[in-house]
N, CA, C and O atoms as a Maestro MAE file, in Angstrom:
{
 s_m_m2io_version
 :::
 2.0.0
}

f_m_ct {
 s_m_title
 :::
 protein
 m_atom[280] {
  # First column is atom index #
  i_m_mmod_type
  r_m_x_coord
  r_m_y_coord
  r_m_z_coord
  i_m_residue_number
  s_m_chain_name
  s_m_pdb_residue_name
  s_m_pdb_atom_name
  i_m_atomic_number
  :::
  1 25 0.871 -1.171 0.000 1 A "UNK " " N  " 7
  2 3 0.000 0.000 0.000 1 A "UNK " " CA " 6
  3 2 0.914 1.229 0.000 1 A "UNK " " C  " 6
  4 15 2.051 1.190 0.470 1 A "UNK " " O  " 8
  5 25 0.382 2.290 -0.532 2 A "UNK " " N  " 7
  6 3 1.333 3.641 -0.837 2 A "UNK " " CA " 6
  7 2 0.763 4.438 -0.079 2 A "UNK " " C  " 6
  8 15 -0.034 4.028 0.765 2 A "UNK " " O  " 8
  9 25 1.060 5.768 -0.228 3 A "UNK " " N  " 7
  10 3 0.835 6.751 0.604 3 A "UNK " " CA " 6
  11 2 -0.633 7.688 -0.023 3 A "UNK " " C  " 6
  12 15 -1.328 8.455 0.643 3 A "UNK " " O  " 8
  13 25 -0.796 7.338 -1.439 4 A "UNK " " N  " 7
  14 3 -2.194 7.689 -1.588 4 A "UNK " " CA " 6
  15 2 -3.090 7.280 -1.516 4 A "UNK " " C  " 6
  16 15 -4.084 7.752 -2.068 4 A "UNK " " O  " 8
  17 25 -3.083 5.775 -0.485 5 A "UNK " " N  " 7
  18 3 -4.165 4.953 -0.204 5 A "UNK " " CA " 6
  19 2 -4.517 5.483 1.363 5 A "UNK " " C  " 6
  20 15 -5.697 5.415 1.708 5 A "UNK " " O  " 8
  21 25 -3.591 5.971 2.250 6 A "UNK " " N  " 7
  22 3 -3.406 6.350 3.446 6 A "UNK " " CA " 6
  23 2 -5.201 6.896 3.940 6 A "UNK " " C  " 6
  24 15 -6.092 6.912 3.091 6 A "UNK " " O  " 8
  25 25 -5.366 7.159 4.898 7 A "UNK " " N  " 7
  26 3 -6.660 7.589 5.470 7 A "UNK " " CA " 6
  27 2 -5.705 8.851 6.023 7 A "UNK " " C  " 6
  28 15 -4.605 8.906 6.573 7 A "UNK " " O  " 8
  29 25 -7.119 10.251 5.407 8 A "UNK " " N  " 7
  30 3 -6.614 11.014 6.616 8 A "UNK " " CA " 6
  31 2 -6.074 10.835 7.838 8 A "UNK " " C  " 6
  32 15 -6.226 9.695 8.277 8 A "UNK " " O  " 8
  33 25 -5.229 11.936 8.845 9 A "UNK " " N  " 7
  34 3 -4.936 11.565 9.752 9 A "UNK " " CA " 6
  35 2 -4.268 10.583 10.617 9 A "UNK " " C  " 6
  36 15 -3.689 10.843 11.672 9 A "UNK " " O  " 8
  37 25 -4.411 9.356 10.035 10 A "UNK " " N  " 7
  38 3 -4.251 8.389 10.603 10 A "UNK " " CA " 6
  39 2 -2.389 7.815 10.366 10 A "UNK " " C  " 6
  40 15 -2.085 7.321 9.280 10 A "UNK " " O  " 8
  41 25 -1.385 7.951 11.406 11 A "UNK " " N  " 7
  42 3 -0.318 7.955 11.432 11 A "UNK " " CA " 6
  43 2 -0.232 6.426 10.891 11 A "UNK " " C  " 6
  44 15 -1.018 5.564 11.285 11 A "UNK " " O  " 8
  45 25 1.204 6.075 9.581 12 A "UNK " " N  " 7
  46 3 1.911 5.073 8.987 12 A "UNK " " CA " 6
  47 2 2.969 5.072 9.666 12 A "UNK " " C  " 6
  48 15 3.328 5.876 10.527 12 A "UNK " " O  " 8
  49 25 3.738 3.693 9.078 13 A "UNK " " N  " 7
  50 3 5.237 3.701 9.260 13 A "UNK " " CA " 6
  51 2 5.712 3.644 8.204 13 A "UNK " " C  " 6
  52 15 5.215 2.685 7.614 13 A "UNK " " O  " 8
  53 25 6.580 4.262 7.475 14 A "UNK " " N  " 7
  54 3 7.155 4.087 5.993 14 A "UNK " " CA " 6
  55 2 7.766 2.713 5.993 14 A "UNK " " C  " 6
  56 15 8.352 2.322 7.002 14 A "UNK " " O  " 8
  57 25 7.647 1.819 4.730 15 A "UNK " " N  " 7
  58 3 7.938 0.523 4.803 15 A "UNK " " CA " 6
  59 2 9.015 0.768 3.913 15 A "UNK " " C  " 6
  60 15 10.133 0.489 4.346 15 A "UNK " " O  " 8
  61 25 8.954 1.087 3.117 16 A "UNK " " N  " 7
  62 3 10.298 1.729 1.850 16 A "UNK " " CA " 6
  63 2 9.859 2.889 0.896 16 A "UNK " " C  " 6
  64 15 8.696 3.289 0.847 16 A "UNK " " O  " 8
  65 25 10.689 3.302 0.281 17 A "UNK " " N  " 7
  66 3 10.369 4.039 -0.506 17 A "UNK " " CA " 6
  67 2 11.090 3.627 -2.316 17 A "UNK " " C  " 6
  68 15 12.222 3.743 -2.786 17 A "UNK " " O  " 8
  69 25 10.201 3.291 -2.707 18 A "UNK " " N  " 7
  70 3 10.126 2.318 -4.310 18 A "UNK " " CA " 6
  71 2 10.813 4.162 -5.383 18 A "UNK " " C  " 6
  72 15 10.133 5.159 -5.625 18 A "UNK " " O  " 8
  73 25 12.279 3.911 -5.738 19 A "UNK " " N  " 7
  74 3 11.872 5.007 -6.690 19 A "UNK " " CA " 6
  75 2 13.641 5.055 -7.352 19 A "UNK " " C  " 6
  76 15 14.497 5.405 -6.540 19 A "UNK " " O  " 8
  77 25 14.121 4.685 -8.857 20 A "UNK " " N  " 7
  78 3 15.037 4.403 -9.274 20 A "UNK " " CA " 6
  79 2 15.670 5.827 -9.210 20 A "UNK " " C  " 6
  80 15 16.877 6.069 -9.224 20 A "UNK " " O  " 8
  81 25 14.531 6.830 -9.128 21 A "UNK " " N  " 7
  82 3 15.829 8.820 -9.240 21 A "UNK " " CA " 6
  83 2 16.302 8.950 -7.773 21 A "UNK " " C  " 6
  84 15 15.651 9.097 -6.738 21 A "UNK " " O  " 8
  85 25 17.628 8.850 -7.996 22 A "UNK " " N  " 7
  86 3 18.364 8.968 -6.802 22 A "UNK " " CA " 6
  87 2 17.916 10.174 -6.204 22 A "UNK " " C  " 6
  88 15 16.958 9.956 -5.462 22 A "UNK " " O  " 8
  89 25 18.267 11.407 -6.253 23 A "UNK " " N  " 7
  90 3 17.575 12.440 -6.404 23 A "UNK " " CA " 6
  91 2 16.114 12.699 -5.109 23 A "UNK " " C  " 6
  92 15 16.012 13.254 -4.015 23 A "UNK " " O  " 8
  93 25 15.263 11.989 -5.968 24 A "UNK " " N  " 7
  94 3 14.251 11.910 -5.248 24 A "UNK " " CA " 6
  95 2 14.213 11.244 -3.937 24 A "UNK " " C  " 6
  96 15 13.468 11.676 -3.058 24 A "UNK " " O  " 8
  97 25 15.259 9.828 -3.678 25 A "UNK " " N  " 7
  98 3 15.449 9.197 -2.970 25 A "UNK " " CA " 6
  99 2 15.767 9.982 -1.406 25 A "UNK " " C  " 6
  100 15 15.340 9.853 -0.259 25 A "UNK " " O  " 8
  101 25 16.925 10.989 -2.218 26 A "UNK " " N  " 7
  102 3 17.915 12.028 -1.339 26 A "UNK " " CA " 6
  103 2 17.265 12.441 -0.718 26 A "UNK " " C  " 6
  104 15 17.317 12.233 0.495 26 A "UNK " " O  " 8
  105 25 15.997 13.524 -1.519 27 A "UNK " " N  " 7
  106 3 14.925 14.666 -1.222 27 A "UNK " " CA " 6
  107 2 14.449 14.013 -0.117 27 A "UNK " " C  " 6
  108 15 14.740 14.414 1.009 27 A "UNK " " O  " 8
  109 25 13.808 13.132 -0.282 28 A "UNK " " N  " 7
  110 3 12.764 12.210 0.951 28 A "UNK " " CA " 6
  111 2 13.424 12.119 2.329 28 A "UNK " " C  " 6
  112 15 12.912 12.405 3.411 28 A "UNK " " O  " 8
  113 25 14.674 11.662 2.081 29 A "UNK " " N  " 7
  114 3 15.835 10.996 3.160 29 A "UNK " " CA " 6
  115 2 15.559 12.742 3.783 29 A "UNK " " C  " 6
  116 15 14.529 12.777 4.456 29 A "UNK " " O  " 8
  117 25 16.100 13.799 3.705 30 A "UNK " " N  " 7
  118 3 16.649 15.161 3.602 30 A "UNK " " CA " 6
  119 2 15.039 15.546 4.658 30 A "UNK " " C  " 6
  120 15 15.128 16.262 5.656 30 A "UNK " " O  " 8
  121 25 13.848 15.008 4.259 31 A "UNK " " N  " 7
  122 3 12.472 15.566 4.766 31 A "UNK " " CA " 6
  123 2 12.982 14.656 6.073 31 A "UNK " " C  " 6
  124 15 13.314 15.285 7.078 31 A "UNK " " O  " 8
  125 25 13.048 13.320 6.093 32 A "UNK " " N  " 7
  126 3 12.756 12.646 6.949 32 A "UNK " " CA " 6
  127 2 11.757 11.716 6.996 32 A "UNK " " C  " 6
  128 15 11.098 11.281 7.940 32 A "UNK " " O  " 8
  129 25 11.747 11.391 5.382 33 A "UNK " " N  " 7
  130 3 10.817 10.022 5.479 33 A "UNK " " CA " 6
  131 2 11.522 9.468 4.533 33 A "UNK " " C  " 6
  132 15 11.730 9.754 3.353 33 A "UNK " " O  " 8
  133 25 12.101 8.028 5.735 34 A "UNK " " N  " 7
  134 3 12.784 6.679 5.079 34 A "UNK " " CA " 6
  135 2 11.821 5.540 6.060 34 A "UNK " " C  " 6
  136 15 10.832 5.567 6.793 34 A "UNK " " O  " 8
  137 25 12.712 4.666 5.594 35 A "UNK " " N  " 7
  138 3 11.941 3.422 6.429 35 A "UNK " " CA " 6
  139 2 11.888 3.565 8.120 35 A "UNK " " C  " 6
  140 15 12.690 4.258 8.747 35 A "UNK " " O  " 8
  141 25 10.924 2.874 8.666 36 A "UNK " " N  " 7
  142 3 10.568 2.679 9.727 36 A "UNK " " CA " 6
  143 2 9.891 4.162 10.392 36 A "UNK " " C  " 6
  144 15 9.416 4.270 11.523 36 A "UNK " " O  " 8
  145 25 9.984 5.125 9.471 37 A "UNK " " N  " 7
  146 3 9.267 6.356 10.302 37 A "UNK " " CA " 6
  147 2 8.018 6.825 10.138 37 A "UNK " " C  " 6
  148 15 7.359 6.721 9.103 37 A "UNK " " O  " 8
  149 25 7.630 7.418 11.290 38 A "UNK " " N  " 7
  150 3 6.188 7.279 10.989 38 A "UNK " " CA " 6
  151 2 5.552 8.974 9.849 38 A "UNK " " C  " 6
  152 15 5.958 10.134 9.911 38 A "UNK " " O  " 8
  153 25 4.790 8.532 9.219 39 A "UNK " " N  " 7
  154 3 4.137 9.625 8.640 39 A "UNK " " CA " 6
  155 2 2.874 9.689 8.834 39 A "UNK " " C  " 6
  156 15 2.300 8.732 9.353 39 A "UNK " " O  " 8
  157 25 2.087 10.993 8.403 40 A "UNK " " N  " 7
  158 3 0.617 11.186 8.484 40 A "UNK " " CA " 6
  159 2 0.217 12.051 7.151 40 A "UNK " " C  " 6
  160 15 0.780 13.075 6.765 40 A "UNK " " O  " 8
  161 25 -0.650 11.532 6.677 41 A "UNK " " N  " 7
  162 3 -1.562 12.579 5.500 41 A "UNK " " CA " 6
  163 2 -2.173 13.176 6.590 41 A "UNK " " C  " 6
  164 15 -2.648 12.785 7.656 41 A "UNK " " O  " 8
  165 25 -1.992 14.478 5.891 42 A "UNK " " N  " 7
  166 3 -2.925 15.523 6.528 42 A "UNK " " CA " 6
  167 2 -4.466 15.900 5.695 42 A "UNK " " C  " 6
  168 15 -5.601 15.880 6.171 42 A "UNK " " O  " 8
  169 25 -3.994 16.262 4.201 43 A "UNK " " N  " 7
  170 3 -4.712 16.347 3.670 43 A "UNK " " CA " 6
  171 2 -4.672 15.735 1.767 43 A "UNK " " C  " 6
  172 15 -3.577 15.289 1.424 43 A "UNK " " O  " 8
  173 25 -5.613 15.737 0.852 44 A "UNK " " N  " 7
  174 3 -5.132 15.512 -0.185 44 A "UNK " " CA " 6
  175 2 -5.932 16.468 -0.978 44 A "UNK " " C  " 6
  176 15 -7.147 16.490 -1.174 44 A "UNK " " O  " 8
  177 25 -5.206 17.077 -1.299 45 A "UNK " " N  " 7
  178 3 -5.757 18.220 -2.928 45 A "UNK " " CA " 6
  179 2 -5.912 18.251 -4.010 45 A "UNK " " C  " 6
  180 15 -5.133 19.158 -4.304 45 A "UNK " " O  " 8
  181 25 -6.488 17.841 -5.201 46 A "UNK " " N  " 7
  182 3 -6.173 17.744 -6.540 46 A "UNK " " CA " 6
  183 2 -4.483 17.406 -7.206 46 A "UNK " " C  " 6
  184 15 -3.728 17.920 -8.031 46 A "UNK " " O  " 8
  185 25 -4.478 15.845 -5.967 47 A "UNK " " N  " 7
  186 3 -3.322 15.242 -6.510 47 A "UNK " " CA " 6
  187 2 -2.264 15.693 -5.997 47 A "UNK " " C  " 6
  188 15 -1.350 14.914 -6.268 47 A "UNK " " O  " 8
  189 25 -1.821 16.765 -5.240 48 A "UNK " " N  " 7
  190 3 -0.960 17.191 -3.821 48 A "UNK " " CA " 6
  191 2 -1.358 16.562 -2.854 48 A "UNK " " C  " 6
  192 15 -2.568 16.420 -2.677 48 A "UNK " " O  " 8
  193 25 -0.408 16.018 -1.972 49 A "UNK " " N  " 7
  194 3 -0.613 15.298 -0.169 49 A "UNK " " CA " 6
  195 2 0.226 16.378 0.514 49 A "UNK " " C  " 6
  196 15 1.383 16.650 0.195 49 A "UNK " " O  " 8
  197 25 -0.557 17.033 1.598 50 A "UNK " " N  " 7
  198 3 0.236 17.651 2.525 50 A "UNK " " CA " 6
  199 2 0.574 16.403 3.074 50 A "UNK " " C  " 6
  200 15 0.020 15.367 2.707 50 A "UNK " " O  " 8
  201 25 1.368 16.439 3.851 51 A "UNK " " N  " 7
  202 3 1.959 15.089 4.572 51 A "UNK " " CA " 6
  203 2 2.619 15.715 6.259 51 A "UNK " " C  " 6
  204 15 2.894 16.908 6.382 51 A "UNK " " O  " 8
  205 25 2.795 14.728 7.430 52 A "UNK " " N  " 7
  206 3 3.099 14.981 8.231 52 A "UNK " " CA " 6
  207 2 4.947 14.460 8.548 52 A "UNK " " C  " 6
  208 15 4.531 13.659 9.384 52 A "UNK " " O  " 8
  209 25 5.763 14.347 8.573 53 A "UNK " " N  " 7
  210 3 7.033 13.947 9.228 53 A "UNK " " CA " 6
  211 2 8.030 14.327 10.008 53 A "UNK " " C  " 6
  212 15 8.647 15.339 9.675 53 A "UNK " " O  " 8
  213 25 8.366 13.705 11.059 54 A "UNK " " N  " 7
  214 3 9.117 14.401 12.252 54 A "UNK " " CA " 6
  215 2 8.185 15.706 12.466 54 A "UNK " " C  " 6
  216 15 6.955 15.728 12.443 54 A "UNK " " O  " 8
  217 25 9.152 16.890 12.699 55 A "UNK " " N  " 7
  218 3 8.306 17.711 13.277 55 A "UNK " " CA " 6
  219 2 7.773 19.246 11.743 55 A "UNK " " C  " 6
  220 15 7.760 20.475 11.816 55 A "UNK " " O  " 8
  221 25 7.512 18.494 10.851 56 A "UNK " " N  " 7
  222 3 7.814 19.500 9.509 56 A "UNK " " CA " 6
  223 2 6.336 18.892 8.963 56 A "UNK " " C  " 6
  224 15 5.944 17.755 9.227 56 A "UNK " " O  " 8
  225 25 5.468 20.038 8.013 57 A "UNK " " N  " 7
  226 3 4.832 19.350 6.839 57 A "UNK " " CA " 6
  227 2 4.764 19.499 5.610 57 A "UNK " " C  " 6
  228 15 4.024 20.461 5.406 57 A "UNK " " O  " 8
  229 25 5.101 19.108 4.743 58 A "UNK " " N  " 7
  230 3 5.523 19.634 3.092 58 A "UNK " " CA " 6
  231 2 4.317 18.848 2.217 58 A "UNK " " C  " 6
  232 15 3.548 17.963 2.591 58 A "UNK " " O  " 8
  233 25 4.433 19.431 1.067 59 A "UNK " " N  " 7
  234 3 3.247 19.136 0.014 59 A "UNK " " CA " 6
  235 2 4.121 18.019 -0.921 59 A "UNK " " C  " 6
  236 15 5.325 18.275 -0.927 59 A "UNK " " O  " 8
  237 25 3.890 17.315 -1.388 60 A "UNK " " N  " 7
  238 3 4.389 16.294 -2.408 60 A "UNK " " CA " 6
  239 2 3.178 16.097 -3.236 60 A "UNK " " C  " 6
  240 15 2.035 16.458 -2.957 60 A "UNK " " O  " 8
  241 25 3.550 15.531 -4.193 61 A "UNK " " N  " 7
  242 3 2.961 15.344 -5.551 61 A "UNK " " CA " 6
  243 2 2.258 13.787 -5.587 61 A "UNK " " C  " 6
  244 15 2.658 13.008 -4.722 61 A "UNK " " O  " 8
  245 25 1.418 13.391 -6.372 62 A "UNK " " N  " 7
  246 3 1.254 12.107 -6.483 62 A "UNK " " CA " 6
  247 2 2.072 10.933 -6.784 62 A "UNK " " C  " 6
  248 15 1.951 9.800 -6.318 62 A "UNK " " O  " 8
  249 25 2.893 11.354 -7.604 63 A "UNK " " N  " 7
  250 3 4.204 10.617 -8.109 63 A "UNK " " CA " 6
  251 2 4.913 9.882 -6.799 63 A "UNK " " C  " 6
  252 15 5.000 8.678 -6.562 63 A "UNK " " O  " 8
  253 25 5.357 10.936 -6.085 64 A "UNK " " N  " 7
  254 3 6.250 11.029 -5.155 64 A "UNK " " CA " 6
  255 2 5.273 10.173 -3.813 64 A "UNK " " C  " 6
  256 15 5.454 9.081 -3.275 64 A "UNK " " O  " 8
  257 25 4.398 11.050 -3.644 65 A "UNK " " N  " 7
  258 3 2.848 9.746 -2.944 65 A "UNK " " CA " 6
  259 2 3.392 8.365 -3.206 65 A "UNK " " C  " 6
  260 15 3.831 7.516 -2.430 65 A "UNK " " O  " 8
  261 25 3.245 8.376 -4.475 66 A "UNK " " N  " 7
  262 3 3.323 6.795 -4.572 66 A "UNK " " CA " 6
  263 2 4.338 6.002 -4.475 66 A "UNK " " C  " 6
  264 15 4.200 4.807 -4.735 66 A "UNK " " O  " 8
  265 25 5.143 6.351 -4.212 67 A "UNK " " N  " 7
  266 3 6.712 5.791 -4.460 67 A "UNK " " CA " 6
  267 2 6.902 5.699 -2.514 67 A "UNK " " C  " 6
  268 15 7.886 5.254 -1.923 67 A "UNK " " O  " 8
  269 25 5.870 6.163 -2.001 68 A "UNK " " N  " 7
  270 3 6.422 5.955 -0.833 68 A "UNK " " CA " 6
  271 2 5.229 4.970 -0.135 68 A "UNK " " C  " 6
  272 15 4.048 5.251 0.069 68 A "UNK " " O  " 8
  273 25 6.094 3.489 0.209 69 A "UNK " " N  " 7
  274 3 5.374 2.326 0.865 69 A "UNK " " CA " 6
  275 2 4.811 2.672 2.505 69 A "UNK " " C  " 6
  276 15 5.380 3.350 3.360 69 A "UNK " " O  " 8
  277 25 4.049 2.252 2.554 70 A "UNK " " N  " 7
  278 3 3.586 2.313 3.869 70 A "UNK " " CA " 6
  279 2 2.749 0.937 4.298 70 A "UNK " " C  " 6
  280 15 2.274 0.831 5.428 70 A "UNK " " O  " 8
  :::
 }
 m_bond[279] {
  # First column is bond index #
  i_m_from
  i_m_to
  i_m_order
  :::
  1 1 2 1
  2 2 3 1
  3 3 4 2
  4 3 5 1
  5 5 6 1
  6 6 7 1
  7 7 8 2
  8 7 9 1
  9 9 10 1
  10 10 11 1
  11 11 12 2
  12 11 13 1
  13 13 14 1
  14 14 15 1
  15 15 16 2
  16 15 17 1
  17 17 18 1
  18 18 19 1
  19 19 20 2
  20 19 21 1
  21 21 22 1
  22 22 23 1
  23 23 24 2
  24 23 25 1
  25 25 26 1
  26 26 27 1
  27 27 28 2
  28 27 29 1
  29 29 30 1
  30 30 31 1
  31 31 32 2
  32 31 33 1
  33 33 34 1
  34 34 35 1
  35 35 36 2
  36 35 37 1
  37 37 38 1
  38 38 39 1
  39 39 40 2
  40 39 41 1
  41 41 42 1
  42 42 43 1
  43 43 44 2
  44 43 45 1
  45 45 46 1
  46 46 47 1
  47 47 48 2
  48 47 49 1
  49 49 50 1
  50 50 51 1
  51 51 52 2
  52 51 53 1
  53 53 54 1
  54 54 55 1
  55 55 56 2
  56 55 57 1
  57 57 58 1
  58 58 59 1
  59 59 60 2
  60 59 61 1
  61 61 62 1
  62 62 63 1
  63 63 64 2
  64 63 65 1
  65 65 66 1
  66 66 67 1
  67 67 68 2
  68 67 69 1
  69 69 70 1
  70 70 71 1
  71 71 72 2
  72 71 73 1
  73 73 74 1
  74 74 75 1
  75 75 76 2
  76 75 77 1
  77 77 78 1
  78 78 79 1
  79 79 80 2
  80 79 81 1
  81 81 82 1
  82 82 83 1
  83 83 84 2
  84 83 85 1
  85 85 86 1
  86 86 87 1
  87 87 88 2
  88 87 89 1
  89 89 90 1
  90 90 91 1
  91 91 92 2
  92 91 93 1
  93 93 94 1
  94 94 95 1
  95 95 96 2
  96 95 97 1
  97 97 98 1
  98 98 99 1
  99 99 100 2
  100 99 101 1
  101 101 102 1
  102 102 103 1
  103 103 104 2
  104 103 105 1
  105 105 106 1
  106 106 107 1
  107 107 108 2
  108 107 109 1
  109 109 110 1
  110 110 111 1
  111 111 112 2
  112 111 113 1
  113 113 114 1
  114 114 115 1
  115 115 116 2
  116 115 117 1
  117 117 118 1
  118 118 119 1
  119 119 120 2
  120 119 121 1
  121 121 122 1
  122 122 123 1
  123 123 124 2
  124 123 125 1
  125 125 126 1
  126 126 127 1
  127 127 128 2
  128 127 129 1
  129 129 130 1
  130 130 131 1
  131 131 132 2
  132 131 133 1
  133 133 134 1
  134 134 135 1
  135 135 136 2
  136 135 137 1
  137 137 138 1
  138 138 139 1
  139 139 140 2
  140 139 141 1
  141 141 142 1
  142 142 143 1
  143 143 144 2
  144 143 145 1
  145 145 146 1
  146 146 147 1
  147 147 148 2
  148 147 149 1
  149 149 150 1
  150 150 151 1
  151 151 152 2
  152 151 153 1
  153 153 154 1
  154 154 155 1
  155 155 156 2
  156 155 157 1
  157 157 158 1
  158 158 159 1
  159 159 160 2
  160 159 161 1
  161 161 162 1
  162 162 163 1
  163 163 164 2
  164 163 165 1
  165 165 166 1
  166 166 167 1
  167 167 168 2
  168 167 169 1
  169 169 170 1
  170 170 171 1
  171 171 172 2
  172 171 173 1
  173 173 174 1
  174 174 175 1
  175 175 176 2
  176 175 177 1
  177 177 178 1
  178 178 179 1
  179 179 180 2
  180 179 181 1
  181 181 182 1
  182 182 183 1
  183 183 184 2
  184 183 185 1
  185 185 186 1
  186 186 187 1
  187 187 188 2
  188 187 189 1
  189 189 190 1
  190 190 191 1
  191 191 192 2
  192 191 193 1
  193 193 194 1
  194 194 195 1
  195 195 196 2
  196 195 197 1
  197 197 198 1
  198 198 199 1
  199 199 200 2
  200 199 201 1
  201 201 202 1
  202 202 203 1
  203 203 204 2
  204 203 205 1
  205 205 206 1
  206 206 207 1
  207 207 208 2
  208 207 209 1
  209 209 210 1
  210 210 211 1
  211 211 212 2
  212 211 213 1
  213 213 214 1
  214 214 215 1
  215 215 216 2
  216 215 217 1
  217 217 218 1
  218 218 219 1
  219 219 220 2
  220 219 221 1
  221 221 222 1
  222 222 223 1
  223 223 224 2
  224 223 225 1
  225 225 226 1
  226 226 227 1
  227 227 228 2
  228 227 229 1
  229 229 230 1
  230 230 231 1
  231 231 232 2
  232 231 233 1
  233 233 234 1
  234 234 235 1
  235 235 236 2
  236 235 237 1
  237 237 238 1
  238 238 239 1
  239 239 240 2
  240 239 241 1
  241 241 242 1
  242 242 243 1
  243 243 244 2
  244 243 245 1
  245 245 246 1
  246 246 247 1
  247 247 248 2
  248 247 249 1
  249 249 250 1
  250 250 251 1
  251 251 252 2
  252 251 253 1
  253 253 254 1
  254 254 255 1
  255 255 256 2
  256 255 257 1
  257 257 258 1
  258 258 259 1
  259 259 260 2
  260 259 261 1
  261 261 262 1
  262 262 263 1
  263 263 264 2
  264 263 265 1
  265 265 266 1
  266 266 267 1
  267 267 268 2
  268 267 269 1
  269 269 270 1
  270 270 271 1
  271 271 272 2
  272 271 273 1
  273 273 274 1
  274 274 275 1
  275 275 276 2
  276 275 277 1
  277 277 278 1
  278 278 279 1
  279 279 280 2
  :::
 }
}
């Protein structure tokens, strides 16, 4: 299951994050979502996820949604 299946609110643990652009890999690592940490959707917008991690919340894209296991 990915991160655009997530239920509002309701805190995950990242299981991996599926995604061959290193790059993107970095970006994620850099937010603070790799494996074993927990995340939260906050909200979802016309294909933007605000998202919750550590103590920060940033907008990501669907792409990027999906590439991250939960």
């Amino acid at each position: 299951m990915n991160l655009t299946d997530a239920n509002l609110g309701e805190e995950y643990i990242v299981k991996d994050i599926v995604t061959e652009d290193e790059e993107l890999d970095a970006f994620l690592f850099t937010l603070g979502c790799y494996s074993g940490e927990p995340v939260t959707v906050v909200s979802k917008l016309r294909g933007s996820y605000v998202i919750s991690v550590k103590d920060g919340r940033y907008n990501i894209d669907k792409n990027i949604a999906e590439a991250i296991l939960i």
